[in-house]
N, C-alpha and C positions, 0 to 999 in steps of 0.2 A: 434573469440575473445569472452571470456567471460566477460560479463559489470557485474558489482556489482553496486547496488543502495542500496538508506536509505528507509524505511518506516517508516516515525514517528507518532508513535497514540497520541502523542501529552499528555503524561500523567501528571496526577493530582495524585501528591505522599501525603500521609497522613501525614499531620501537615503542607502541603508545600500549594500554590493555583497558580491559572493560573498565576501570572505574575513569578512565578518561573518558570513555566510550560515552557511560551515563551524565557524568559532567556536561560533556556538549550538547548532548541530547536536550539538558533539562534546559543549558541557555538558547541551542534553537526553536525549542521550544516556547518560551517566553520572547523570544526574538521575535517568532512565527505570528502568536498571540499579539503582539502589539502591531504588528505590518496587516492582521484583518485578516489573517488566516483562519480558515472555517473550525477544520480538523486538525489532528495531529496523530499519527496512526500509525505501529509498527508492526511490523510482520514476525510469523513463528516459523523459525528455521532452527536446525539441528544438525550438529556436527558440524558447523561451519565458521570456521576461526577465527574468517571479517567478520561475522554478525553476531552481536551479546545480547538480542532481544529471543532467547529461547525459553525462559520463561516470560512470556507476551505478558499475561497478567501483573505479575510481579511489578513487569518497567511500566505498564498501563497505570499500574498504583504511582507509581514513583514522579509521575511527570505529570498527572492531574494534581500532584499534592504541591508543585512546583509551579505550577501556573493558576490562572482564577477561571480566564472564561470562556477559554480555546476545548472542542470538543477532542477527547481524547476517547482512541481505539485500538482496535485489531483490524488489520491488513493483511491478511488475517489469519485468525486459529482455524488450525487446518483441522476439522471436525472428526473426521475419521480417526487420527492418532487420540480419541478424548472420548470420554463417556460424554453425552449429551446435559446428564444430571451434575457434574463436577464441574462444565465450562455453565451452565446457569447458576450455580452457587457462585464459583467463581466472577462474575460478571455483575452477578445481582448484588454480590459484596460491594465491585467495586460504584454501581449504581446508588447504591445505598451510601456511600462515604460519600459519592461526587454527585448528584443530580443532577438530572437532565444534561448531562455532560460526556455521556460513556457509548460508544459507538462500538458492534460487535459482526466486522466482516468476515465472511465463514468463505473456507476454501476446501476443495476434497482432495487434491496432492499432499503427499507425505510431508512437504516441506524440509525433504532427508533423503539422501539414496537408501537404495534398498535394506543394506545390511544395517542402516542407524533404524529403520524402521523395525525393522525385526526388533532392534534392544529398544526400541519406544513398546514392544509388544502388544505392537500394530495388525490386527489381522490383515491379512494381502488381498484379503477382498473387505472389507470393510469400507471401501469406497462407493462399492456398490450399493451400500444403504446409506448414501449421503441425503437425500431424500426424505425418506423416512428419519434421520437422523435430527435433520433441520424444524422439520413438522414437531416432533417430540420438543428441540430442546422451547421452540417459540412458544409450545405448549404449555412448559416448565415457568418461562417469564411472563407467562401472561395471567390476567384477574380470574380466570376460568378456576372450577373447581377439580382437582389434578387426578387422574382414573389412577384405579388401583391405590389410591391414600399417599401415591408419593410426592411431598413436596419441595422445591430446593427454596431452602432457608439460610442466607436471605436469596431472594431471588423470585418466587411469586408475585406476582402484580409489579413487577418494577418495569415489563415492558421495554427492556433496554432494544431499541433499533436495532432489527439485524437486516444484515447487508450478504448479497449474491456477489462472490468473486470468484473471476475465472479466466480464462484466456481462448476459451472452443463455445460451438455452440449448448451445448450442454447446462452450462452455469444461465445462460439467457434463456432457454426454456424454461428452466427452472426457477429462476426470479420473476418471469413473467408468470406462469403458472400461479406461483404463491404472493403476485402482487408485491415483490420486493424490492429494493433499490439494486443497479445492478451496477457494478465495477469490474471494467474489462482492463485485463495489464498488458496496456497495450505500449507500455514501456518495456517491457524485454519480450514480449513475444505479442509482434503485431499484425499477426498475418491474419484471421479470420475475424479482425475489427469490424469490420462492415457490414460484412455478412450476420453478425451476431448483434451488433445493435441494433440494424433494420430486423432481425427475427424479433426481439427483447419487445420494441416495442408496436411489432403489430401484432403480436398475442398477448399482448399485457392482461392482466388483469385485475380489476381495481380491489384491495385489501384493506382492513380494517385501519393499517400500516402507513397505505399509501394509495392514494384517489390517481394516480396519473404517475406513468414510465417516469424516472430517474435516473441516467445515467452517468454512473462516475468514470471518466478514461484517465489511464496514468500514461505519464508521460517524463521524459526528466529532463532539468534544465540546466545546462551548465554557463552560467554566466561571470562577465567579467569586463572591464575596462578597455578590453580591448579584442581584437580579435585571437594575435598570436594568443594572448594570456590566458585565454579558453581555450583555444584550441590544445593549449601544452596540458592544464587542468585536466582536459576531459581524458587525457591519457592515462588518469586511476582508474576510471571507471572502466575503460578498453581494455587494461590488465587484469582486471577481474576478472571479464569475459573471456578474454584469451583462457585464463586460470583454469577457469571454471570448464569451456569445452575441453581442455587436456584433461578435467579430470583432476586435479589438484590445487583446489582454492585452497586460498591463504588470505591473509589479511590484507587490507588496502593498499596499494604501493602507493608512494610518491607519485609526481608526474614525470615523464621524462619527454627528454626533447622532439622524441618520432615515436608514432608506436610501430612503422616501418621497422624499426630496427630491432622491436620486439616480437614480432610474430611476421607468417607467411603470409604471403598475399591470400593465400584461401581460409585462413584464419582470420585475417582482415575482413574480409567478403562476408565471412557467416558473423561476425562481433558486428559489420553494418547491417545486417537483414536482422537483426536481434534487436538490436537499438537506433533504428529507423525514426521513432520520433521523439529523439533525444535533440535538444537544441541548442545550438552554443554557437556564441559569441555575444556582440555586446547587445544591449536594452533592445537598439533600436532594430538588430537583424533578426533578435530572439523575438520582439513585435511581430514581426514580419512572416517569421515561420509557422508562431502560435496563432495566429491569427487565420491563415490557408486551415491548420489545424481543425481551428475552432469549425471555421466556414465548413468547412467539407462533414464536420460530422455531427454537429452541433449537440457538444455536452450539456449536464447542466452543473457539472463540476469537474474541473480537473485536481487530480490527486497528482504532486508534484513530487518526483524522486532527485537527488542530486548526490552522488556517489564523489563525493571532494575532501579530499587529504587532507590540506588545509582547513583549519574549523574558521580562522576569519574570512577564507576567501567562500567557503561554506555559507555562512551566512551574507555576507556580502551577494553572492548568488540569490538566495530564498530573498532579499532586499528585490534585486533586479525581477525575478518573476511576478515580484507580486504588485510591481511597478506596471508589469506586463497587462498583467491580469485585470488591475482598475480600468488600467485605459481599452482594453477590448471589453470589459463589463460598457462603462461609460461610453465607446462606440454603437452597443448592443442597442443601448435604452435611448440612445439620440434618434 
């Protein structure tokens, strides 16, 4: 069976501000929920002006409390910037409100340039005990009895799913070592895809968690009516990237007619080797791509990002993938 999920970056569109932000989120959400969507999961970033999901937990509350039966997460809480004992309080709360419904993917990037990290009062090697880190907090959500008398309340026995994310080999070691589900982003950084989920799942190992490799690939999908009408759309998400390698993101732009006309062709070059398996245009050519996709690496979930200006052509999009997604599930099982 192939699972399709949401990935929301949780964006800040230009003229628009966060409580718009959370707005749309809570209807793609409820959108995503009705169209058979698995997940619903956003990411923690910092200092950065498109994305208002920097308290993760916070909107994780906000949008399990807006939907009924759609699983809501983190994409993830970058563990290093957090005490291990404060993200299992925090999560076993949110387990405790929401049931069998709270999904908790851990990443060991700052989520921040260097100098936001310092004011997160981040240590700079603190990545280095992500390992250690992840052992602890599984430690902290699970029925075991907790060393040293310390417990996070709520958060004991609640068990909330955790998830291995990462984009290098490293994160797939490490989910395979500790028997985890593993989530490669291989939506803006695709290059060592292969190589890492052929590693992931021939040293898997089976955990209390999970009997058998899992893996989630991100990917994003820009869809639309036609083909111009994507291709113009997906020109927000190319401005970001442009943005973001000069060094100065900003919030979401419109679309504009070329993104020729926005950046240099070797800015072009490195925004397409970033987002390589980004897919746009209409049902049937977005069928067509997802589907090579699928074939060549065979997930057992894709985690779906879509960076669009528009919140109805937004959702209209999340419509089309998941249109996508039934008919490659239903190719699967034929």
């Amino acid at each position: 069976m192939l699972n399709y999920s949401v990935l929301d970056l949780a964006p800040v569109c230009v003229e628009k501000s966060p409580v718009d932000t959370f707005k749309n989120s809570a209807d793609l959400a409820r959108h995503a929920e009705n169209l058979g969507y698995q997940r619903y999961w956003l990411a923690e970033h910092h200092n950065m002006p498109g994305i208002a999901s920097s308290a993760t937990s916070v909107v994780i509350g906000y949008i399990a409390s807006q939907t009924k039966t759609i699983r809501v997460g983190a994409g993830g809480i970058m563990l290093p910037n957090h005490s291990p004992l404060i993200i299992a309080e925090q999560f076993g709360t949110l387990a405790s409100m929401y049931p069998n419904r709270i999904d908790l993917g851990l990443g060991r990037a700052p989520g921040s340039d260097m100098r936001t990290a310092r004011a997160l009062r981040r240590d700079m090697h603190s990545a280095e005990s992500f390992p250690q880190d992840v052992a602890e907090l599984r430690a902290l959500l699970s029925d075991d009895e907790p060393t040293q008398g310390i417990h996070a309340v709520p958060g004991q026995g609640t068990n909330v799913p955790l998830w291995i994310l990462g984009s290098s080999l490293f994160g797939a070691q490490l989910a395979a070592a500790l028997g985890l589900p593993y989530g490669f982003a291989s939506h803006f950084a695709p290059e060592a895809l292969g190589q890492a989920v052929s590693l992931y799942r021939a040293n898997f190992q089976p955990s209390q968690q999970l009997a058998q490799p899992y893996v989630m690939l991100g990917v994003n999908v820009i869809g639309a009516q036609s083909d111009a009408e994507s291709t113009k759309t997906f020109t927000s998400l190319q401005q970001q990237f442009v943005n973001l390698f000069r060094g100065a993101p900003g919030q979401l732009q419109p679309p504009i007619e070329s993104i020729d006309n926005y950046c240099s062709p070797a800015e072009k070059a490195g925004v397409a080797r970033a987002l390589k398996y980004t897919f746009v245009g209409t049902e049937a050519s977005i069928k067509n791509g997802l589907a090579e996709f699928v074939a060549e690496f065979q997930p057992d979930e894709l985690m779906i990002g879509g960076q669009i200006y528009d919140h109805q052509a937004r959702l209209d999009s999340f419509e089309i993938a998941a249109n996508v997604c039934r008919q490659l599930d239903a190719a699967q099982a034929a």
